[in-house]
NUKOLGU-23762 format. One line per field, with one value per residue (C-alpha): residue in three letters; x, y, z. Coordinates in pm, 1 decimal. Example, Ala and Ser with C-alpha at 12.3 -4.5 7.8 and 13.67 -1.06 7.14 Angstrom:
// residues 2
selum <- (Ala;Ser)
u <- (1230.0;1367.0)
v <- (-450.0;-106.0)
w <- (780.0;714.0)
***
This chain:
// residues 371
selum <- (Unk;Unk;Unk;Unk;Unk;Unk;Unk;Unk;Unk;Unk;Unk;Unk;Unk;Unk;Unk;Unk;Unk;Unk;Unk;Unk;Unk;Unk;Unk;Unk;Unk;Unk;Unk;Unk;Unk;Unk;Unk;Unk;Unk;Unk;Unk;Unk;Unk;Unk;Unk;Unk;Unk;Unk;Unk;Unk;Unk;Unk;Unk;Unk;Unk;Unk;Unk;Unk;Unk;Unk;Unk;Unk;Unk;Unk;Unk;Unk;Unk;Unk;Unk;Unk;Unk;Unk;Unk;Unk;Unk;Unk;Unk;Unk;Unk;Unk;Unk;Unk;Unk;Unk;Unk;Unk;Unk;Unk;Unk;Unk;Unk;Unk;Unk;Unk;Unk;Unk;Unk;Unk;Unk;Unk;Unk;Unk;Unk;Unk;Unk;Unk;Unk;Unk;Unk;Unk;Unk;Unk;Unk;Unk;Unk;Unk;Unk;Unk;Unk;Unk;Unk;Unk;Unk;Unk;Unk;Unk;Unk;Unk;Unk;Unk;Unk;Unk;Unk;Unk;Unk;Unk;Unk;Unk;Unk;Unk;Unk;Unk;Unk;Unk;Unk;Unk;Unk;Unk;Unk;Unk;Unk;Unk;Unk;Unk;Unk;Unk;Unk;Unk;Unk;Unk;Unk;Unk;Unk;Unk;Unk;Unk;Unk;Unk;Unk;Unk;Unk;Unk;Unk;Unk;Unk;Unk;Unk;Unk;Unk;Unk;Unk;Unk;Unk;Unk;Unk;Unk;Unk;Unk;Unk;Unk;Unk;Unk;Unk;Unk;Unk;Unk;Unk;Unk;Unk;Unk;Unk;Unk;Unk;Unk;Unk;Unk;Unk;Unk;Unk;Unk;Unk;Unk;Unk;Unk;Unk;Unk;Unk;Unk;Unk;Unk;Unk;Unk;Unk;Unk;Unk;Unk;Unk;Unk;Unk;Unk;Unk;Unk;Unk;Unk;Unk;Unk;Unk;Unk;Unk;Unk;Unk;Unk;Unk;Unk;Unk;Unk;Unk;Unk;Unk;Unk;Unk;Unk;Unk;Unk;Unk;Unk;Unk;Unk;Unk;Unk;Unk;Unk;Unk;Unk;Unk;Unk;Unk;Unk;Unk;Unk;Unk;Unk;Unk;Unk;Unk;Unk;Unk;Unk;Unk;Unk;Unk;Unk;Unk;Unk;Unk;Unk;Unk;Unk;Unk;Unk;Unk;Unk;Unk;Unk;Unk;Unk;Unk;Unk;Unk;Unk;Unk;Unk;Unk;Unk;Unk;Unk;Unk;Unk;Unk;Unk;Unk;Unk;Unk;Unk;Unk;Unk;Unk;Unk;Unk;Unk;Unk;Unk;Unk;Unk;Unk;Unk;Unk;Unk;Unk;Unk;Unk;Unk;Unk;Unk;Unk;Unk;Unk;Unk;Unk;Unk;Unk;Unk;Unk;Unk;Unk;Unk;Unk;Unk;Unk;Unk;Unk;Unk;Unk;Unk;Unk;Unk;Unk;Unk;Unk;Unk;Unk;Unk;Unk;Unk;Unk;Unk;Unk;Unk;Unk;Unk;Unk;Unk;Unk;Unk;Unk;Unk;Unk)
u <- (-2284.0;-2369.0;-2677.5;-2940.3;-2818.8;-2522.2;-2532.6;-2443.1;-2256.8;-2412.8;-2250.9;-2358.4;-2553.1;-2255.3;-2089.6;-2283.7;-2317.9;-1929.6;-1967.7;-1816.8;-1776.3;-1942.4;-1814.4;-1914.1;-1636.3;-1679.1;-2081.3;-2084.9;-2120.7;-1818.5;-1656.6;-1340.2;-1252.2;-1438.6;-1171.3;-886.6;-676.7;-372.7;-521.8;-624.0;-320.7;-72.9;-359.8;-299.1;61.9;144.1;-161.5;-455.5;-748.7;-1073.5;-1159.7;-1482.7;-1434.2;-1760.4;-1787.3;-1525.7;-1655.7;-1752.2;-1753.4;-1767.5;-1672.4;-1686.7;-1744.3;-1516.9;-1284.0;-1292.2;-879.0;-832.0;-1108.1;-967.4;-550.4;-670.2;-805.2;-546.2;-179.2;-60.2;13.2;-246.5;-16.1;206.6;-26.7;-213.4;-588.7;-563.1;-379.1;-446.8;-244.9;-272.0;-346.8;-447.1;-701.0;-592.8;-756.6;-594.7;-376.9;-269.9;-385.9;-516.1;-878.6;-890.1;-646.7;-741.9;-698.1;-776.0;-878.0;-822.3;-1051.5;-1148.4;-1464.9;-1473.6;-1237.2;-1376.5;-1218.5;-1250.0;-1234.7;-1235.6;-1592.6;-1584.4;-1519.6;-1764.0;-2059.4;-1788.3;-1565.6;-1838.5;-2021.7;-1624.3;-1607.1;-1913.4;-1876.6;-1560.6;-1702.7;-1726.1;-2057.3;-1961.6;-1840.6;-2069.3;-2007.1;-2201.0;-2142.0;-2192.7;-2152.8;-2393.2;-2436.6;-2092.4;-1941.5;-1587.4;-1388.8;-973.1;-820.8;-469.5;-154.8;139.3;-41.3;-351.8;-276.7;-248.7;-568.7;-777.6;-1021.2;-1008.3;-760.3;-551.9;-421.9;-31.1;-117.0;-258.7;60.5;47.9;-160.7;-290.5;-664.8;-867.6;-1237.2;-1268.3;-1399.7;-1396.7;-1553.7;-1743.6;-1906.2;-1863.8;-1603.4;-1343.6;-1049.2;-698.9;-379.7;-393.0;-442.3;-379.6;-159.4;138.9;142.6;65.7;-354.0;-645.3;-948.4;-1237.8;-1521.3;-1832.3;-2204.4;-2383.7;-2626.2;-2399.2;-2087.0;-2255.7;-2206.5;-1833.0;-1770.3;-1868.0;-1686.3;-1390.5;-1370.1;-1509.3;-1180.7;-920.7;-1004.5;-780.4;-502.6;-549.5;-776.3;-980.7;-1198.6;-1083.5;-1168.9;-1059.7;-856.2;-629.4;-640.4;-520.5;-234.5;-101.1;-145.7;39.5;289.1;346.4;358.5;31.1;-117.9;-480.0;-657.6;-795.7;-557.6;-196.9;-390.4;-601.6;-707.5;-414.2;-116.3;0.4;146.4;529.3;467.4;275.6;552.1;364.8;543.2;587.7;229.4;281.2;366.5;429.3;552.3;273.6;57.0;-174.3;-407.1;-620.8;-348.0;-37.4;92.6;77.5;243.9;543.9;579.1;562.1;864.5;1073.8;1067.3;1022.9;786.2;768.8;676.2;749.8;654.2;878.0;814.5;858.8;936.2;822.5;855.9;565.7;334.4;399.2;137.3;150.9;-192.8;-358.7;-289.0;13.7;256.3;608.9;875.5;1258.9;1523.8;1241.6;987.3;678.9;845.2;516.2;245.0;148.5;-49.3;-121.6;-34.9;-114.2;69.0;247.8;133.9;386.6;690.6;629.3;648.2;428.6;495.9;388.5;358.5;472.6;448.0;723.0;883.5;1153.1;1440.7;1332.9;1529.5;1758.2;1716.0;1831.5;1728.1;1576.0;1259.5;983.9;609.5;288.4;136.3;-132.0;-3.2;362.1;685.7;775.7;1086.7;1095.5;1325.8;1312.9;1328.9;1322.8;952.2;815.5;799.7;745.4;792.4;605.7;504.9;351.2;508.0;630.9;730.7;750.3;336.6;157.6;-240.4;-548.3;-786.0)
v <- (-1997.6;-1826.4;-1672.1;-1922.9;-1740.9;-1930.8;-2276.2;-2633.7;-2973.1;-3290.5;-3318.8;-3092.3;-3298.8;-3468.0;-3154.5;-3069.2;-3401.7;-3463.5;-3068.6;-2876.2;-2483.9;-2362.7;-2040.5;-1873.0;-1943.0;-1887.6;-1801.6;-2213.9;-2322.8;-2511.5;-2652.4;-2400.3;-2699.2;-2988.8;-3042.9;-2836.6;-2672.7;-2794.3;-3161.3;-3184.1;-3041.7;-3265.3;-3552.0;-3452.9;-3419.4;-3739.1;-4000.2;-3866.6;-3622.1;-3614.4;-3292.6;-3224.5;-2984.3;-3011.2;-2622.3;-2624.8;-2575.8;-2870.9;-2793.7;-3092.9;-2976.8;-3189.3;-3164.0;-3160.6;-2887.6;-2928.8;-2945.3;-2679.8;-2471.2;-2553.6;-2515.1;-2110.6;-1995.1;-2168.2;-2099.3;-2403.1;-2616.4;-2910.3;-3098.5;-3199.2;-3443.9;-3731.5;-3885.5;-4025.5;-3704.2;-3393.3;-3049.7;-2719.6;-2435.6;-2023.7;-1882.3;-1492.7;-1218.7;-999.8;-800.6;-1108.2;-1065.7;-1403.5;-1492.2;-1843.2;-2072.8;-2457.6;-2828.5;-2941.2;-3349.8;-3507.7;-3764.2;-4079.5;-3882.6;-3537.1;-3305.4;-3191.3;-2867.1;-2759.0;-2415.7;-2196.2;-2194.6;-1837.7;-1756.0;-2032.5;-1870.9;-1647.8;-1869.1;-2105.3;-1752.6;-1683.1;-2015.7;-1998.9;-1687.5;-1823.1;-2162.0;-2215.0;-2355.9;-2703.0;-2706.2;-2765.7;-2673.8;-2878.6;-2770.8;-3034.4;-2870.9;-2999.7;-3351.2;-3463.9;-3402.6;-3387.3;-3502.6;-3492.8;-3755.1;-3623.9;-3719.1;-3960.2;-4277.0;-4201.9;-4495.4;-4724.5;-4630.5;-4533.5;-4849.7;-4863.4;-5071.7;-4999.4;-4643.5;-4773.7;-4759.1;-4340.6;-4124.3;-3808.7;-3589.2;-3884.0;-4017.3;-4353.7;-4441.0;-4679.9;-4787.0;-4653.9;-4851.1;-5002.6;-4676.2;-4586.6;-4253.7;-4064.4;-4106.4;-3880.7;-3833.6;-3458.7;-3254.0;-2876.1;-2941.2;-3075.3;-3435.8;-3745.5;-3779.8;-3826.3;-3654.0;-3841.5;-3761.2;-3901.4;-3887.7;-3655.4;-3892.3;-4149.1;-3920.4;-3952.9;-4342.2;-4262.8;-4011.6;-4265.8;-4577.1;-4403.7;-4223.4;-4555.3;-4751.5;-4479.4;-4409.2;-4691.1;-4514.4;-4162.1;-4039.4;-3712.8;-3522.3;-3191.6;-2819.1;-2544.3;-2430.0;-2692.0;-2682.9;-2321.8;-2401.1;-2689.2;-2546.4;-2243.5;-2450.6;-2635.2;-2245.0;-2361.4;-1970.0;-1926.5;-1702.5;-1397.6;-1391.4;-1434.1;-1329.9;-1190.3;-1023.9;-759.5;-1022.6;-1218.9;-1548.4;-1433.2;-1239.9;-1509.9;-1758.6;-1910.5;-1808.8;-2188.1;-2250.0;-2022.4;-2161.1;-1873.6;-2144.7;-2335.9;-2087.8;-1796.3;-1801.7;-1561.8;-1298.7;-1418.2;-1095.0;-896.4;-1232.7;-1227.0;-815.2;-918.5;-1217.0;-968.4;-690.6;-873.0;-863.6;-562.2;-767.3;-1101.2;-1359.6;-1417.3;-1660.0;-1485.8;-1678.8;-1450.6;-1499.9;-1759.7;-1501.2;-1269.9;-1375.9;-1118.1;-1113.8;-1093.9;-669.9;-609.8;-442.9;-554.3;-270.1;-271.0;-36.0;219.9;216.9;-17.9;-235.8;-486.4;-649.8;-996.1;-1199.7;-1512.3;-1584.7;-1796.5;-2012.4;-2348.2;-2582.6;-2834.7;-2628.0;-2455.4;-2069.9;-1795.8;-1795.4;-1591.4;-1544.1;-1189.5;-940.9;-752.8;-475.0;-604.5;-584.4;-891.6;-985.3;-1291.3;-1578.2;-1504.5;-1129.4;-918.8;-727.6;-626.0;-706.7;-507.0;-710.0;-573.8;-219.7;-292.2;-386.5;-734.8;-896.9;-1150.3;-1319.6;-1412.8;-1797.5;-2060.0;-2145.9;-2449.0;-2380.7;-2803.4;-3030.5;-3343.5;-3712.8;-3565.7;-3706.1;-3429.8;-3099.2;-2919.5;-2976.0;-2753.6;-2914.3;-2719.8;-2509.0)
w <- (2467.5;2150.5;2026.6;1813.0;1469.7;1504.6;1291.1;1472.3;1315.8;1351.1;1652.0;1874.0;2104.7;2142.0;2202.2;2505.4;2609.0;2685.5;2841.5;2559.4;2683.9;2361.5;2145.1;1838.9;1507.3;1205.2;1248.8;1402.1;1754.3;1859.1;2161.2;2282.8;2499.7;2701.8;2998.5;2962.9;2639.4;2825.4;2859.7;2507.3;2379.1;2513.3;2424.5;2048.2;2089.4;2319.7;2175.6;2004.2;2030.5;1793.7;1650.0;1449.3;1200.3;1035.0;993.4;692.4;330.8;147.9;-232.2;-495.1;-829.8;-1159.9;-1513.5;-1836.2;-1763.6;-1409.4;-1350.7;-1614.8;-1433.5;-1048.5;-1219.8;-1287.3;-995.2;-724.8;-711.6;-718.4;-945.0;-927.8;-1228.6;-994.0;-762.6;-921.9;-813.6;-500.0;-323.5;-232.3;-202.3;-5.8;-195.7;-181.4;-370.4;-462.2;-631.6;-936.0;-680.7;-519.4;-188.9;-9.5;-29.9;140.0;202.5;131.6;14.6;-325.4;-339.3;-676.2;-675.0;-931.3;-1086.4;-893.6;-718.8;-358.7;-236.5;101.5;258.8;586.0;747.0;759.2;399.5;269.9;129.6;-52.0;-187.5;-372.5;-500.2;-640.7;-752.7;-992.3;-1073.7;-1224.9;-1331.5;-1733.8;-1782.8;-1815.3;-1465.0;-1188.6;-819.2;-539.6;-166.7;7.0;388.4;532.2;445.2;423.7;793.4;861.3;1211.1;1220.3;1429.5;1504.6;1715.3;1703.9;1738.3;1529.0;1296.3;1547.7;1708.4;1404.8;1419.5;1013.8;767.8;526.5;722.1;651.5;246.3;249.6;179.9;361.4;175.4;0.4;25.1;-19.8;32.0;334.5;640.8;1019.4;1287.9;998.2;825.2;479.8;449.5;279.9;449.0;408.8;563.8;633.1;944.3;1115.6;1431.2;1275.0;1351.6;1186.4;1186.7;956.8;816.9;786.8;556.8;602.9;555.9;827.8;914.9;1027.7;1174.9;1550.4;1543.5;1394.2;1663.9;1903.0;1798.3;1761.4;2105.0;2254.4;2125.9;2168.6;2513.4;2693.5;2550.5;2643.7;2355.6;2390.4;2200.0;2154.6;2080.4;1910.1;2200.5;2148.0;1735.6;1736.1;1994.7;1784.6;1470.3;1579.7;1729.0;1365.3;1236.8;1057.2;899.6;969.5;755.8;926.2;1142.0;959.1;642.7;444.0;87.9;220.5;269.3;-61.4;-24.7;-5.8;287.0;457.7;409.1;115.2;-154.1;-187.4;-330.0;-578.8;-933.5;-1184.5;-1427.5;-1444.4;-1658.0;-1610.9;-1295.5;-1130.0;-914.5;-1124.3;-1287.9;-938.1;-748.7;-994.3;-965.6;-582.4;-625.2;-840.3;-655.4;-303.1;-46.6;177.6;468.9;643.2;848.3;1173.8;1503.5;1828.5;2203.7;2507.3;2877.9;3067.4;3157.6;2901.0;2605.3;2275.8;2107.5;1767.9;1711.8;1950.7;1816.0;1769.6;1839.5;1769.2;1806.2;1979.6;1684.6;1580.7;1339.7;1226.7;1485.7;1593.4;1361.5;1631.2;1978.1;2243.4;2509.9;2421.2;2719.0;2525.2;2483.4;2791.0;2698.4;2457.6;2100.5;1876.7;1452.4;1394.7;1032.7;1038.6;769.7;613.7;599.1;899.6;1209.8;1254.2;1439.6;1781.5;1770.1;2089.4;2003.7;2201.4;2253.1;2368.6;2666.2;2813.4;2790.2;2827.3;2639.0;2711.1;2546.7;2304.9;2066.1;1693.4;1662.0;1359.8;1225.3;1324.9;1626.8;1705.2;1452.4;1492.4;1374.1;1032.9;758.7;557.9;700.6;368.0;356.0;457.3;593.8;656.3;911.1)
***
C-alpha cells in the first residue's frame, strides 16, 4: 500500500474490492496485479484483460490556432492524420531531448492530448506556457476517466457497436454497455484493444458491465504488472525508463516521429544536427537465460568493457524467457550477437535479437500506441 499523498482513480474501490495488491506510480495508487502478472498477461495476450489507466493526462485544447499551436510543439507531423484519428507523438525541448511521449486526438471541435501521469502537471504548465492566447488548454484528469480493453478478441467482446468501423488509431463517440464515451482503437501491449473515454462519474458502472460480459470468456482485469510486460514485449518505450529529456528520439528508436520537413517545431534544429551527424547511442532488444532477469541500470558489457545499460527488463511469461530494452554506444551489435548482463552482481549472457519482441493482433505494427 502507499502512503495517503498518493492520488486514486474512480476506481479504486473497485480496485480493492477485486483484491488489487496496491503500489505507488506515477504519484497514483494502482493495482501491480489482482491474481497473478502471469495470469493477466496471458489473459491480454490469449482473450482480453481491462486495464484502467485513469492516471494519464487529460488535456483538451481548442481555439483558432489550435493545430498550428499543437503542429509546433510535437514532432510529428499532425498534417498527415485527419479528424477522426489520432497519432503518437514526442514532445522535445530546444536540445531535443524527450519530454513526454503521447497521443494527439483530432477531434470534430477540439483536439484532446494525452500524456504520462507522471509528467502531467509539467507538460500542461509547458503547454501554456507555449499557448498563443487564443488557445485554451483544459485538463480534464479528473473528470474524464480512461480504461484500455486490450487482447485479440477485444472486438468481439467489447459490449459496444460499431468497433469493426474505428481504424486503428482512429476514434468515434459511442456507446459501451450503454454509457456515453469516447471510444479509440489504440492501446500499450501490442495487440488489437480499445481505449475508452468516459465521464468519471459513470466509469464504475462501465467497469462493471464490461468485466460482467467478458468474463465467460476468460476476461480479467489487469494491473500494471502485466501492462509493462506486454508493452515491453511489443518493444513499446516508456518514458522514464527508455527515456528522458537526455535521450532524443533517434536514439530511442523514434526517429520515426520526427518530421524535419514539415516546418519549424520546438527541438528541430538540434534533431536534424542529431539525423546528420547520427545518434551516438541506440536502442537494442536483449534475450537472457529463465532466471537470469537484467534490470532498469544494469549494465551491458561486450568485449570486457561496459558498452551501454538496460533501459527495461522484466520476464516474458508468454515467450517464456527475460528480455530486455538495452542503450548501447554505437557503433550497435547485430542481431544474433553475445553480450553480457549484470544480474544481481554477476555477468549473465545474453543475445541481441530483432525488436518486437511479440508481434500481435494490433493492426499496424509501424504504430506506435501509448503508456
Amino acid at each position: 500500500m502507499t502512503g495517503s499523498a498518493a492520488r486514486r482513480t474512480p476506481l479504486y474501490g473497485r480496485h480493492v474490492a477485486l483484491g488489487g495488491r496496491l503500489v505507488d506510480f506515477g504519484g497514483w495508487e494502482l493495482p501491480q496485479q489482482y491474481t497473478s502478472i502471469r495470469e493477466e498477461h496471458l489473459a491480454v495476450r490469449k482473450v482480453a484483460a481491462l486495464f484502467d489507466i485513469s492516471h494519464m493526462g487529460r488535456f483538451r485544447v481548442t481555439g483558432h490556432d489550435t493545430f498550428d499551436f499543437l503542429q509546433r510543439l510535437v514532432t510529428n507531423d499532425l498534417a498527415r492524420i485527419a479528424k477522426g484519428h489520432a497519432q503518437y507523438n514526442l514532445f522535445c525541448n530546444e536540445e531535443g531531448g524527450v519530454i513526454d511521449d503521447l497521443v494527439v486526438y483530432w477531434g470534430e471541435d477540439a483536439f484532446f492530448v494525452v500524456v504520462n501521469a507522471s509528467n502531467r502537471e509539467r507538460d500542461l504548465g509547458w503547454m501554456r506556457e507555449h499557448a498563443p492566447s487564443t488557445v485554451e488548454i483544459e485538463d480534464r484528469t479528473f473528470e474524464l476517466s480512461l480504461v484500455a480493453f486490450q487482447g485479440p478478441r477485444a472486438e468481439e467482446l467489447l459490449p459496444a457497436t460499431g468497433l469493426s468501423d474505428i481504424p486503428y488509431f482512429g476514434f468515434h463517440d459511442g456507446e459501451v454497455a450503454g454509457i456515453k464515451t469516447m471510444i479509440s482503437r489504440t492501446g500499450y501491449t501490442g495487440e488489437d484493444g480499445f481505449e475508452v473515454f468516459v465521464d468519471s462519474a459513470s466509469v464504475g458502472d462501465l467497469w462493471d458491465s464490461v468485466l460482467e460480459a467478458g468474463r465467460p470468456a476468460g476476461v480479467l482485469p489487469a494491473g500494471l504488472g502485466a501492462r509493462d510486460a506486454t508493452r515491453l514485449e511489443a518493444a513499446l518505450r516508456l518514458y522514464g525508463s527508455d527515456m528522458d529529456e537526455t535521450v532524443n528520439p533517434y536514439e530511442a528508436g523514434l526517429g520515426w516521429t520526427v518530421k524535419l520537413d514539415k516546418g519549424d517545431f520546438v527541438g528541430r534544429d538540434a534533431l536534424a544536427k542529431v539525423r546528420e551527424d547520427g545518434p551516438r547511442r541506440t536502442l537494442i532488444g536483449l534475450r537472457t537465460e529463465p532466471g537470469s532477469i537484467a534490470r532498469h541500470g544494469a549494465a551491458v558489457i561486450a568485449r570486457g568493457r561496459r558498452a551501454g545499460v538496460v533501459t527495461s527488463g522484466t520476464h516474458s511469461f508468454f515467450l517464456g524467457y527475460p528480455i530486455a530494452l538495452a542503450m548501447v554506444e554505437v557503433p550497435s551489435f547485430r542481431v544474433g550477437d553475445k553480450v553480457a548482463v549484470e544480474v544481481r552482481g554477476r555477468e549473465a549472457p545474453a543475445e541481441v535479437v530483432k525488436l518486437p519482441f511479440y508481434r500481435g493482433s494490433a493492426r499496424s505494427a509501424s504504430a506506435a500506441s501509448k503508456s
